[in-house]
SEVEXVO-245448 format. One record per residue (C-alpha): residue number from 0; x, y, z. Coordinates in steps of 0.2 Angstrom, whole numbers, plus 2048, in hexadecimal, padded with zeros to 3 digits. Each point is the difference from the previous one (the first is absolute). Layout:
BEGIN
{node NUM; {X; Y; Z}} ...
//
This chain:
BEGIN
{node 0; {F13; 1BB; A95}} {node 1; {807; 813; 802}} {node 2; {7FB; 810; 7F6}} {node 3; {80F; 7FE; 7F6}} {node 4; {7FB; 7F0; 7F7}} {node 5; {7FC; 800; 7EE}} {node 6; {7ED; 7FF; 7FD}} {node 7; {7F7; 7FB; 7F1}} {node 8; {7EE; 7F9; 7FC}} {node 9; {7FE; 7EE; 7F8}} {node 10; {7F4; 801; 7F1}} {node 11; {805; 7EE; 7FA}} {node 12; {805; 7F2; 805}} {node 13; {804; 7EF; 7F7}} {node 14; {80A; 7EF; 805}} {node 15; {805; 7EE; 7F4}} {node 16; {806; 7F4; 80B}} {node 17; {7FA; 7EC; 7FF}} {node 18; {7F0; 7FE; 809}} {node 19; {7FD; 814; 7FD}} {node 20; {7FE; 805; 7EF}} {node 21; {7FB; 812; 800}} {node 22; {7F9; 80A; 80E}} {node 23; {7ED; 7FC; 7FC}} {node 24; {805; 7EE; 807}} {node 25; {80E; 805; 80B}} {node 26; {7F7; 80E; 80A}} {node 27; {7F5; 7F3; 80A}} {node 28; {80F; 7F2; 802}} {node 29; {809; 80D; 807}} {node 30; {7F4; 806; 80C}} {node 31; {7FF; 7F0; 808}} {node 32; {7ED; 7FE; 7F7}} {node 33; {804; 7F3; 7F4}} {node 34; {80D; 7F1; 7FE}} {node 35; {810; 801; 7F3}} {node 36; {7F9; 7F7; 7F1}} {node 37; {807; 7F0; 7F6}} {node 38; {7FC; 804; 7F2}} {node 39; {80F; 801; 7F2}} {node 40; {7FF; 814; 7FB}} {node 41; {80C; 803; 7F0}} {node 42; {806; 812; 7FB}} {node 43; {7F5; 809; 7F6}} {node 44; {803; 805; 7EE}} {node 45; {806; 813; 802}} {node 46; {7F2; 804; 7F1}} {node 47; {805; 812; 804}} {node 48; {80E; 7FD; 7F6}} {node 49; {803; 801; 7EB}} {node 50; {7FF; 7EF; 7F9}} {node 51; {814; 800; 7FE}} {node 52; {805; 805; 813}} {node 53; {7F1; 7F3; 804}} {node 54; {808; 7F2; 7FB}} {node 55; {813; 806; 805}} {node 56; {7FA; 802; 813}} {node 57; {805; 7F2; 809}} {node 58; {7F8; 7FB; 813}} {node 59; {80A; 80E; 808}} {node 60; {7F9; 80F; 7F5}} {node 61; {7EE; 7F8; 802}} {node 62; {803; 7FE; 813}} {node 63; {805; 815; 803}} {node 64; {7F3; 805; 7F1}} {node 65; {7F1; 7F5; 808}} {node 66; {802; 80A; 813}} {node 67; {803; 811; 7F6}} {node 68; {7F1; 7FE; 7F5}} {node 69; {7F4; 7FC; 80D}} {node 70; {808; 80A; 810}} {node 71; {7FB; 80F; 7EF}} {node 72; {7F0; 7F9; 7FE}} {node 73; {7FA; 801; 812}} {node 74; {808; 812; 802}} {node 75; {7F7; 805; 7F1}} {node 76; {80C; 80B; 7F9}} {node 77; {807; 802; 7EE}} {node 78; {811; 7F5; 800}} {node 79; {808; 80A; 7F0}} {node 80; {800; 810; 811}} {node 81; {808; 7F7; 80D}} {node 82; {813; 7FF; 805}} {node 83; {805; 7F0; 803}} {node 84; {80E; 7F4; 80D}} {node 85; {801; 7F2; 7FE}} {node 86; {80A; 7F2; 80B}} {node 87; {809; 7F0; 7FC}} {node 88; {80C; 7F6; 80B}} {node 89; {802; 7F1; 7F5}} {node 90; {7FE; 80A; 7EF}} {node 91; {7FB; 7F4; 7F1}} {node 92; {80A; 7F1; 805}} {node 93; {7F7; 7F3; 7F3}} {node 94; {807; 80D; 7F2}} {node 95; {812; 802; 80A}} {node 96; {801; 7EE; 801}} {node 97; {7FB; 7FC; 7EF}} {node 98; {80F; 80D; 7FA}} {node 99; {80D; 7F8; 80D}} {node 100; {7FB; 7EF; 7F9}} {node 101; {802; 804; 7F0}} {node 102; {810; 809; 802}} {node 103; {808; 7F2; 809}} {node 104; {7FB; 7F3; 7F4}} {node 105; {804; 809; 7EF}} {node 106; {80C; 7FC; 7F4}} {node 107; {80C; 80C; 7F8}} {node 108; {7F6; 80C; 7F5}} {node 109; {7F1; 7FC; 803}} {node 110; {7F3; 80C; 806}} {node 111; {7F6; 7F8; 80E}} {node 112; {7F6; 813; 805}} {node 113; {7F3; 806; 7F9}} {node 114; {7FA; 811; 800}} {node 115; {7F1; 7FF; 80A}} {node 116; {80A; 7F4; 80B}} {node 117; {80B; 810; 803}} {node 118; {7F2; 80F; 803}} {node 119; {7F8; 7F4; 80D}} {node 120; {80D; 7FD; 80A}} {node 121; {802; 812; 802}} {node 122; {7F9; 804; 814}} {node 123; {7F5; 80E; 7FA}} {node 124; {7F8; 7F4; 7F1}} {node 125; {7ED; 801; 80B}} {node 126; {800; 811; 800}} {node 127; {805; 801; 7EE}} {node 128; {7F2; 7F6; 7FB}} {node 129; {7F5; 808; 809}} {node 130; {803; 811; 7F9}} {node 131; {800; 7F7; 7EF}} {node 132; {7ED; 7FA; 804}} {node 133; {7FA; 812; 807}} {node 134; {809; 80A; 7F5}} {node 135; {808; 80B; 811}} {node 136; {80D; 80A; 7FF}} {node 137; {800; 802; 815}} {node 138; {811; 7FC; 808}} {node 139; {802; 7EF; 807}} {node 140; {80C; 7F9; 80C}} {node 141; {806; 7EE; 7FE}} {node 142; {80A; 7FB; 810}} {node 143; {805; 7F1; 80B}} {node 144; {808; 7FC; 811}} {node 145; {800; 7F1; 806}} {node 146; {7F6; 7FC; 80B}} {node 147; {7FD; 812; 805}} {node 148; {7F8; 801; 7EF}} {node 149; {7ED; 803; 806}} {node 150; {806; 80C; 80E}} {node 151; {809; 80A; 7F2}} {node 152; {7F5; 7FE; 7F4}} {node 153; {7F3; 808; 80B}} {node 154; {80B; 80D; 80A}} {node 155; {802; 808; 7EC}} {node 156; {7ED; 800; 7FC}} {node 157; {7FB; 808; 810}} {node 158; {80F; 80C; 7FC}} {node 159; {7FC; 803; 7EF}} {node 160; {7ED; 803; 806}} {node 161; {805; 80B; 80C}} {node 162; {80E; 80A; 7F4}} {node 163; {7F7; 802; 7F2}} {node 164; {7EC; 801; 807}} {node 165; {7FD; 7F4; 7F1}} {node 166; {7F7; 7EE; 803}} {node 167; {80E; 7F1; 7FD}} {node 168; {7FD; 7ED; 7FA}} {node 169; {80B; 7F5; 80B}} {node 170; {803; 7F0; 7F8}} {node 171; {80A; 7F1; 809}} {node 172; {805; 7EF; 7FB}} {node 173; {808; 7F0; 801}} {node 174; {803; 7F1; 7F7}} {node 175; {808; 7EF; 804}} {node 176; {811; 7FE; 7F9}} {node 177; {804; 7F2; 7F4}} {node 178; {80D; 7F4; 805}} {node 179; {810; 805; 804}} {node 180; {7FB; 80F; 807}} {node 181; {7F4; 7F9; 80B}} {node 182; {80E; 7FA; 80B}} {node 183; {806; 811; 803}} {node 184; {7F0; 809; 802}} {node 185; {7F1; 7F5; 803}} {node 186; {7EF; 803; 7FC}} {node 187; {7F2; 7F9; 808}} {node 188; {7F0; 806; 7F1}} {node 189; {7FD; 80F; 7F5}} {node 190; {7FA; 810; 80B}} {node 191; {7FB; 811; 7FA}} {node 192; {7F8; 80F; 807}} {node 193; {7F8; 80F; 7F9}} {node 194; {7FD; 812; 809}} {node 195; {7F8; 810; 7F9}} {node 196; {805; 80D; 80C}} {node 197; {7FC; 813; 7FF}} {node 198; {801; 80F; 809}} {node 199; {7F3; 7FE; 812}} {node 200; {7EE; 802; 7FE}} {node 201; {7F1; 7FE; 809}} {node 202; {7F7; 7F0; 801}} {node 203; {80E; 7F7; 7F9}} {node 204; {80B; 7F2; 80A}} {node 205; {811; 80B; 805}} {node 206; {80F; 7F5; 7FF}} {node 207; {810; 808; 80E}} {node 208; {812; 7FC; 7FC}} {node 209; {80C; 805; 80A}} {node 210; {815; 7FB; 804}} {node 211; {804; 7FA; 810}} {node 212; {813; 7FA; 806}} {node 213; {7FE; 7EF; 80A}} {node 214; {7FB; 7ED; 7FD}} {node 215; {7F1; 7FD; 7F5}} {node 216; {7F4; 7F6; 809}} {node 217; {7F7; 7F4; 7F6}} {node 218; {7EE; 801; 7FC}} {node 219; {7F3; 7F1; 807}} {node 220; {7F8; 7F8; 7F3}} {node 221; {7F8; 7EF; 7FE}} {node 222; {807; 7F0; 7FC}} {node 223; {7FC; 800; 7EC}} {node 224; {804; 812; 7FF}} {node 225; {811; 7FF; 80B}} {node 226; {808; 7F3; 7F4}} {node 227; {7FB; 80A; 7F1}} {node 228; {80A; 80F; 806}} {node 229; {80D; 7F6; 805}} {node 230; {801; 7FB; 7EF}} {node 231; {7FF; 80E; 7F8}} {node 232; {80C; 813; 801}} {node 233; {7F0; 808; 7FB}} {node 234; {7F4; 7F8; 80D}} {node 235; {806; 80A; 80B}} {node 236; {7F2; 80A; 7FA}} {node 237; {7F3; 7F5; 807}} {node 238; {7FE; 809; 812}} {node 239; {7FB; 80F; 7F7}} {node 240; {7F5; 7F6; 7F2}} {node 241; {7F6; 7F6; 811}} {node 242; {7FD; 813; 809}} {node 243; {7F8; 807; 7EF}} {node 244; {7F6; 7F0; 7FD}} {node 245; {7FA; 7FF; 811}} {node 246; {800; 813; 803}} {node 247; {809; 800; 80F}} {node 248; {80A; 80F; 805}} {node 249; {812; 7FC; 808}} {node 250; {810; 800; 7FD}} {node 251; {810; 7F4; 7FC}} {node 252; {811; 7FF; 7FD}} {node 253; {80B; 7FB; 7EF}} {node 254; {811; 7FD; 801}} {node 255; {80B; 80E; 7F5}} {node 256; {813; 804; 7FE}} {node 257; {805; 804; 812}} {node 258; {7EE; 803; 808}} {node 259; {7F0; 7FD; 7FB}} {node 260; {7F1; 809; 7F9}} {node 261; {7F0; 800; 80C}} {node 262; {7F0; 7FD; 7F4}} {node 263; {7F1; 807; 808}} {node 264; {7EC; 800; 7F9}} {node 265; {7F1; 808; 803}} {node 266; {7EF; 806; 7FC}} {node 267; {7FE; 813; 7FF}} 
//
């Protein structure tokens, strides 16, 4: 890491993956403490949310709004205050699909999309929601690249952090794809992660990010947790996720654009 890396402090943290449905059961798994459960975790009712939006939010909107709520929780902070990025390389394919589907198989006249079908196909329709349920009126960024989608998700939080002195709620996710997509873009399982990030403190975990041209060497991880980022654009958060579960500082690579960003953690 150099002096020119961005530096910001990680008040919360959250993860939804099979085998680690929120941080309170993640944190040891990932530290190597405990084994990856069996047990069948589904997506928890976003109860934040009006009783109309509740039952409009498909498994997509649940996935982003589980992390975001608890990564919130941990940090401790009042979510109607914090800016917001959130980061999506597949978007919500069950909803795109159900439209293409229904598109291709209409007949002539008929109208085969609805209007909730239509504002939750929309990429930023998580982050809509979630200023719906906390009443915020704080900017939030909705964005997705490939899969460079955690890398730039995280490069504008630390940026925003950085820019604007103000604590950010990074929210990523990804969904499998129904079939036909899946062909094109498979996805192994859902994966999201959730960050609070704010201006460095004391006593706080401080999370380094910084660009670097060059090949992006990957991350050792073990068996179980190797095939889950494999499967996943988002996983590639997992190397940061194990160092703040097992608290070890260090540092790894991600793969963005031309170069890659060097992730760094530590205790100050």
């Amino acid at each position: 890491m150099s002096d020119g890396d961005l530096a910001a402090s990680v008040m919360g943290v959250s993860v939804w993956a099979p085998g680690l449905p929120g941080w309170k059961i993640a944190r040891p798994v990932l530290a190597g403490e405990a084994a990856v459960t069996d047990i069948v975790q589904t997506l928890p009712v976003p109860s934040i949310l009006p009783p109309t939006e509740r039952r409009r939010a498909g498994p997509v909107i649940r996935l982003a709004l589980a992390v975001a709520g608890e990564a919130v929780a941990n940090a401790g902070i009042d979510p109607a205050a914090l800016r917001c990025v959130f980061g999506s390389s597949n978007g919500d394919g069950l909803v795109v699909g159900s439209i293409l589907e229904g598109l291709a198989t209409a007949g002539p006249g008929e109208r085969v999309v609805s209007p909730t079908q239509f504002h939750n196909s929309v990429h930023n329709a998580p982050a809509g929601y979630w200023s719906i349920a906390h009443g915020s009126r704080q900017p939030a960024t909705c964005l997705g690249a490939h899969d460079a989608t955690w890398a730039a998700a995280l490069l504008k939080a630390m940026v925003e952090v950085a820019s604007e002195n103000e604590p950010v709620l990074l929210c990523c996710y990804d969904h499998p794809l129904p079939a036909p997509l899946d062909a094109l873009r498979p996805t192994a399982a859902p994966f999201a992660v959730g960050l609070v990030l704010a201006p460095s403190r004391r006593g706080m975990p401080l999370l380094r990010v910084g660009w670097r041209s060059g090949h992006a060497d990957v991350a050792v991880l073990t068996d179980g947790l190797d095939e889950l980022r494999r499967g996943n654009a988002i996983a590639a958060s997992l190397p940061l996720l194990v160092a703040l579960a097992s608290r070890s500082a260090g540092a790894h690579r991600v793969a963005f654009l031309d170069g890659s960003l060097i992730v760094g953690w530590e205790d100050v």
